[in-house]
C-alpha positions as CSV (number, residue, x, y, z in Angstrom):
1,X,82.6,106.9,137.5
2,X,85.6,109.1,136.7
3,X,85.7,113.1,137.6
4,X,85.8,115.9,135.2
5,X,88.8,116.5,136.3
6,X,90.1,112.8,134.7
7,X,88.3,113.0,131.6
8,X,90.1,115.9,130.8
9,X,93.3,114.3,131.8
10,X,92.4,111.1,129.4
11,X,91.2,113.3,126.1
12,X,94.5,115.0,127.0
13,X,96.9,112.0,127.2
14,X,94.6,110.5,123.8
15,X,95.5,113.8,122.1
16,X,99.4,113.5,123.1
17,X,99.6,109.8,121.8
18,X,97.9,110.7,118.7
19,X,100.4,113.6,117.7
20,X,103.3,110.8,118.9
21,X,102.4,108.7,116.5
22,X,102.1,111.2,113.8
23,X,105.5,112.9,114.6
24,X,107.4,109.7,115.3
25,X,105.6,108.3,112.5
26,X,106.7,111.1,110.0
27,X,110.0,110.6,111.1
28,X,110.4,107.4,110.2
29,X,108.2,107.6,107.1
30,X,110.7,110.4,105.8
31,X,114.2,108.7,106.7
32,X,112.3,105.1,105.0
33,X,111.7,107.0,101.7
34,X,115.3,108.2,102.0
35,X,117.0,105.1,102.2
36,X,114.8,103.5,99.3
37,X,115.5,106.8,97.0
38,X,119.2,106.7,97.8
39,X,119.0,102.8,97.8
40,X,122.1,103.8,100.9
41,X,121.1,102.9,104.4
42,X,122.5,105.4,106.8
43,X,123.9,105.1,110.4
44,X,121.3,108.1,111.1
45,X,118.6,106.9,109.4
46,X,118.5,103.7,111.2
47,X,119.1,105.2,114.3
48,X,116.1,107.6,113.5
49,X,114.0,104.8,112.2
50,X,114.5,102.8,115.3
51,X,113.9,105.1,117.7
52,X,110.5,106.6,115.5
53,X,109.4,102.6,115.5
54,X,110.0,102.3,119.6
55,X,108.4,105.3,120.6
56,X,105.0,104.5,118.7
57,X,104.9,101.3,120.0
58,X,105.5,102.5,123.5
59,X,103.1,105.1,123.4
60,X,100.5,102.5,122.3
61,X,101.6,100.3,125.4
62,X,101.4,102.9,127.6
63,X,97.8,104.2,126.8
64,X,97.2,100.3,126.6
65,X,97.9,99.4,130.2
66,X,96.9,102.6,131.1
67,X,93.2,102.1,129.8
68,X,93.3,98.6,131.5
69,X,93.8,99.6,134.5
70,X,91.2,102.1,134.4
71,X,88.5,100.8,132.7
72,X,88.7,96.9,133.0
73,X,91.8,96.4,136.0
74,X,90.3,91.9,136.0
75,X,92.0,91.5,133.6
76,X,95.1,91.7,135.0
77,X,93.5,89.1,138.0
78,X,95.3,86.2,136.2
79,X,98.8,87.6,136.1
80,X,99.6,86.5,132.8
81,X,98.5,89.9,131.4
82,X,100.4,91.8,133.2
83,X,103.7,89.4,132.7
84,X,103.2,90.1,128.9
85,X,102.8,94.0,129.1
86,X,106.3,93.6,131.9
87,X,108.2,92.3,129.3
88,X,107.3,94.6,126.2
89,X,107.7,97.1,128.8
90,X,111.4,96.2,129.5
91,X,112.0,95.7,125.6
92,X,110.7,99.1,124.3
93,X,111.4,101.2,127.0
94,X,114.8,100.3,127.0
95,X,114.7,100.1,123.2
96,X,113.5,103.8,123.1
97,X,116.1,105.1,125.4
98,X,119.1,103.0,123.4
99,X,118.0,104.7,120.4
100,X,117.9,108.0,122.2
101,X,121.6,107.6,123.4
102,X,122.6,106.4,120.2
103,X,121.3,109.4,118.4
104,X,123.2,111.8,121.2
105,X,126.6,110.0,121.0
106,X,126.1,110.5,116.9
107,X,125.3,114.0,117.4
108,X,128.3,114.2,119.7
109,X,130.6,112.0,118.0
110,X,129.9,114.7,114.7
111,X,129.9,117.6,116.1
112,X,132.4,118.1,119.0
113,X,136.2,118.6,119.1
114,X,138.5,117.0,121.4
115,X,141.9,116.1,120.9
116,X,142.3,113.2,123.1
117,X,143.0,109.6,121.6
118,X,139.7,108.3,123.0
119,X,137.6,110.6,121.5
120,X,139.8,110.8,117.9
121,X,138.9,107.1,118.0
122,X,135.5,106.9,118.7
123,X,135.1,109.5,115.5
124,X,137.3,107.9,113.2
125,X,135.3,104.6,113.6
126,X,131.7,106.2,114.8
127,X,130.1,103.5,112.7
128,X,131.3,100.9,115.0
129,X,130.1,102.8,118.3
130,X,126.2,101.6,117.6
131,X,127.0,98.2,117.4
132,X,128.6,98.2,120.5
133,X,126.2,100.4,122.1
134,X,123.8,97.6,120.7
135,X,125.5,94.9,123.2
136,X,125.3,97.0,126.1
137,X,121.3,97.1,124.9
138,X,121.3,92.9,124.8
139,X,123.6,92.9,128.3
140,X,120.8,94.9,129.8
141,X,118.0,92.7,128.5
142,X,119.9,89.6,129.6
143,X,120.3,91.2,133.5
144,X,117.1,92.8,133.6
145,X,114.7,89.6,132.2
146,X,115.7,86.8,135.2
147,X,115.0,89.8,137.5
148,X,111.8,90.2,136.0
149,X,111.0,86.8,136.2
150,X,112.3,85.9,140.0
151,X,110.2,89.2,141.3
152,X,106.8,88.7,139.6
153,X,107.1,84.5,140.6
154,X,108.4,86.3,144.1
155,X,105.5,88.3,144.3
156,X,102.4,86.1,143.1
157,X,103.3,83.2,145.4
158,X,102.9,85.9,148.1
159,X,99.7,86.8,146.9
160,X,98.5,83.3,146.4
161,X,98.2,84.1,142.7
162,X,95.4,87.0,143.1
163,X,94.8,90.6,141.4
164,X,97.7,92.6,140.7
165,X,96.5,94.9,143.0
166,X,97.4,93.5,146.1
167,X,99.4,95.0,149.0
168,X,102.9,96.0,148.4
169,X,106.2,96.7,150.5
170,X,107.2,100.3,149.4
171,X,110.7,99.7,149.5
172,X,110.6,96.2,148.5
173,X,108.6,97.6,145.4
174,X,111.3,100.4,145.0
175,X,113.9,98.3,145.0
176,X,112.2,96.0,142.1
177,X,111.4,98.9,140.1
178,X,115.4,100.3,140.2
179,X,115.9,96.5,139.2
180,X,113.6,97.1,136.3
181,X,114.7,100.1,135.0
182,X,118.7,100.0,135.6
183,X,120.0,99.4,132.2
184,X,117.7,103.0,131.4
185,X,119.3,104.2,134.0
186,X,123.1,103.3,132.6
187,X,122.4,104.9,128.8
188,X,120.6,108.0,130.5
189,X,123.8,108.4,132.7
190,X,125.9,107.9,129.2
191,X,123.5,110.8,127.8
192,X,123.9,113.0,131.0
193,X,128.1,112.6,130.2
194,X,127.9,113.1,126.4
195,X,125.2,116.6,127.4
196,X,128.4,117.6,129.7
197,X,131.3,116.9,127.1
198,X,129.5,118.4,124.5
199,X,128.9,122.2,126.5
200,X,133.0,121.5,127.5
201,X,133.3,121.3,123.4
202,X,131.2,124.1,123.0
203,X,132.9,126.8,125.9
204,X,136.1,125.5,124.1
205,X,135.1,126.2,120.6
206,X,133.6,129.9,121.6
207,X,136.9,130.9,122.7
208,X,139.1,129.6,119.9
209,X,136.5,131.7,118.0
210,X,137.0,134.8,120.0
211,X,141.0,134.9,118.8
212,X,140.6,134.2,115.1
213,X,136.7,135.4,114.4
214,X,136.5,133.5,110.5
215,X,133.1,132.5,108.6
216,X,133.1,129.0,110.7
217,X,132.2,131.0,113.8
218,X,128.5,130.8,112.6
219,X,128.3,127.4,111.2
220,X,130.6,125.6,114.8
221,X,128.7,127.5,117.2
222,X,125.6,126.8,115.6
223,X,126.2,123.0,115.0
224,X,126.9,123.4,118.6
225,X,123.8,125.2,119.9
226,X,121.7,122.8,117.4
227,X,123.4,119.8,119.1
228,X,122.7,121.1,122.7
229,X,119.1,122.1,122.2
230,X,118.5,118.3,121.3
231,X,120.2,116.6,124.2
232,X,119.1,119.3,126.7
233,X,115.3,118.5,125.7
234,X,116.1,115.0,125.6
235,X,117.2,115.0,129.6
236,X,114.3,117.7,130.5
237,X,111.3,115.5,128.7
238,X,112.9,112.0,130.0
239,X,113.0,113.7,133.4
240,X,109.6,114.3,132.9
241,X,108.9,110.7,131.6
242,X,110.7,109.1,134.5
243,X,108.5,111.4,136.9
244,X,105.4,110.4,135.2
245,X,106.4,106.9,134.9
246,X,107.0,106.6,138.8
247,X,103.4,108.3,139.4
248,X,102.0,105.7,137.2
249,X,103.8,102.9,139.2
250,X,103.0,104.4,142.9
251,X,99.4,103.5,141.9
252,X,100.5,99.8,142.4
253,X,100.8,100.7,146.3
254,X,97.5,103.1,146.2
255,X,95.3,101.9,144.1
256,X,92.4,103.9,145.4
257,X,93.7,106.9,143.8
258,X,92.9,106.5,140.0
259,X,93.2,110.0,139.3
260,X,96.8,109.7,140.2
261,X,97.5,106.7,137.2
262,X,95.4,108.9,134.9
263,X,98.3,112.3,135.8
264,X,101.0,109.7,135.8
265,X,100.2,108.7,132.1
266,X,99.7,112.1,130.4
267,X,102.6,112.9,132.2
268,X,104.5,110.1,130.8
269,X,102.8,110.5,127.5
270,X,104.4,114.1,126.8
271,X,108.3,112.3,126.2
272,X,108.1,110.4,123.1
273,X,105.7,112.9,121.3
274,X,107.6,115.9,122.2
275,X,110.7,114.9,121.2
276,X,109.9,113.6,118.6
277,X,108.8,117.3,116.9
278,X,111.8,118.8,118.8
279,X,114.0,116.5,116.7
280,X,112.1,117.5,112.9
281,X,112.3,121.0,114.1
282,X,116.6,120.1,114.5
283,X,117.3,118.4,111.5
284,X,117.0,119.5,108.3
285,X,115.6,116.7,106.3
286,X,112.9,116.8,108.4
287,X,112.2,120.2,108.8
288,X,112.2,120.6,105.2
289,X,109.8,117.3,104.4
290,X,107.2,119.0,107.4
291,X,107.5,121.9,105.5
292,X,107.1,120.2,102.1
293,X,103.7,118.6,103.7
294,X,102.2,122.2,105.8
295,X,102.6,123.3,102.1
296,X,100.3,120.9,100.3
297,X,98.1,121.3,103.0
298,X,97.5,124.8,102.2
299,X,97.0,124.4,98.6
300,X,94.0,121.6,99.6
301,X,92.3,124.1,101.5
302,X,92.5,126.9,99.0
């Protein structure tokens, strides 16, 4: 029998996925009719498509095995369940976060000015960046997968092939979960650098400004600032994610504690969905299409 308390913290993580797959949806809905208008496919768009697609289907795994264990945690008795959900886990969580990084490099690639070779390179051939941002993404599932496979074989022939709630080493289960999650770790690093270059750019840019104040003042600083905002939220909600995430996990060692899996997923939850409205709020094709849509909306109720 579940407490007020997590009711209210399930019809609050429901309410989260539901706007997350209406933002993330939208966003890919918008960028879709874009590239079929323009009959162009662009290195944004794709990028924003991808990451829209990952984050819906993550939020739906998340509620998912969140539900499951819950409301019916047998199923998962078998172990081939729970094998399945591992493995979409490791390819749309790390999807989500590829497309993230991608989308901050772009930003940064655009938008900040350095004059070393490296960087002058990268820009001049930014197209080229994703696809080898795109290996790193196929390194990480090639590393992370045997791991997968070696600790969950590991680990049910400990158990003698019962429920997945079974007693746990902490820091053997710490260490398997760092194993899980370290090619995340690697592109959330790579955003962490890029957030860090780009506020260099951007202290650099304000004081060129300050000797010769001209009419691109507004439109640099503001790139800047627009730029900044999206990668800083970016690190805050992940932060968020990873904290939730690691709640939802500890219920693995302490399973008597549902209330703690049920905080662990709305926590979890709040990433991909607000993001997701933090980027149309950023970009102008999307800001302009949610506005496009608020309108018609108040013309139906009139």
């Amino acid at each position: 029998m579940l407490s007020i308390v997590e009711v209210f913290l399930i019809f609050v993580a429901i309410s989260e996925s539901i706007l997350g797959v209406l933002g993330n949806g939208f966003i890919g809905i918008v960028y879709c009719i874009d590239c079929v208008k323009n009959k162009k496919f662009s290195m944004i768009g794709f990028i924003l498509m991808g990451l829209a697609t990952s984050r819906i289907f993550l939020i739906g795994l998340i509620i998912t095995d969140g539900f499951i264990k819950i409301f019916s945690p047998d199923m998962y008795a078998s172990g081939k369940l729970i094998d399945y959900i591992s493995y979409l886990w490791i390819i749309l969580n790390q999807s989500s976060i590829w497309f993230a990084t991608s989308l901050n490099m772009f930003y940064f690639l655009k938008i900040a000015n350095f004059s070393h070779h490296i960087f002058l390179w990268l820009k001049n051939r930014i197209n080229r960046v994703l696809p080898l941002l795109m290996g790193s993404l196929l390194i990480s599932w090639l590393l992370t997968f045997p791991q997968i496979v070696k600790i969950m074989k590991v680990h049910r022939m400990k158990n003698n092939h019962t429920a997945w709630k079974s007693n746990i080493n902490t820091r053997e289960f710490i260490t398997n979960q760092l194993l899980f999650n370290l090619g995340v770790i690697v592109f959330f690093i790579l955003t962490l650098i890029t957030c860090f270059l780009l506020i260099i750019s951007l202290w650099r840019h304000s004081r060129q400004m300050q000797l010769n104040v001209t009419g691109f003042r507004d439109s640099g600083t503001k790139a800047h600032m627009n730029a900044m905002k999206i990668l800083i939220s970016f690190v805050i909600l992940f932060i968020l994610y990873f904290i939730g995430i690691s709640i939802e996990i500890s219920y693995y060692t302490m399973t008597e504690y549902k209330s703690l899996l049920i905080f662990g997923m709305t926590i979890a939850v709040i990433y991909p969905w607000g993001h997701s409205f933090i980027l149309i709020l950023g970009n102008n094709k999307l800001k302009q299409g949610s506005l496009v849509i608020l309108q018609q909306l108040k013309c139906r109720e009139k």
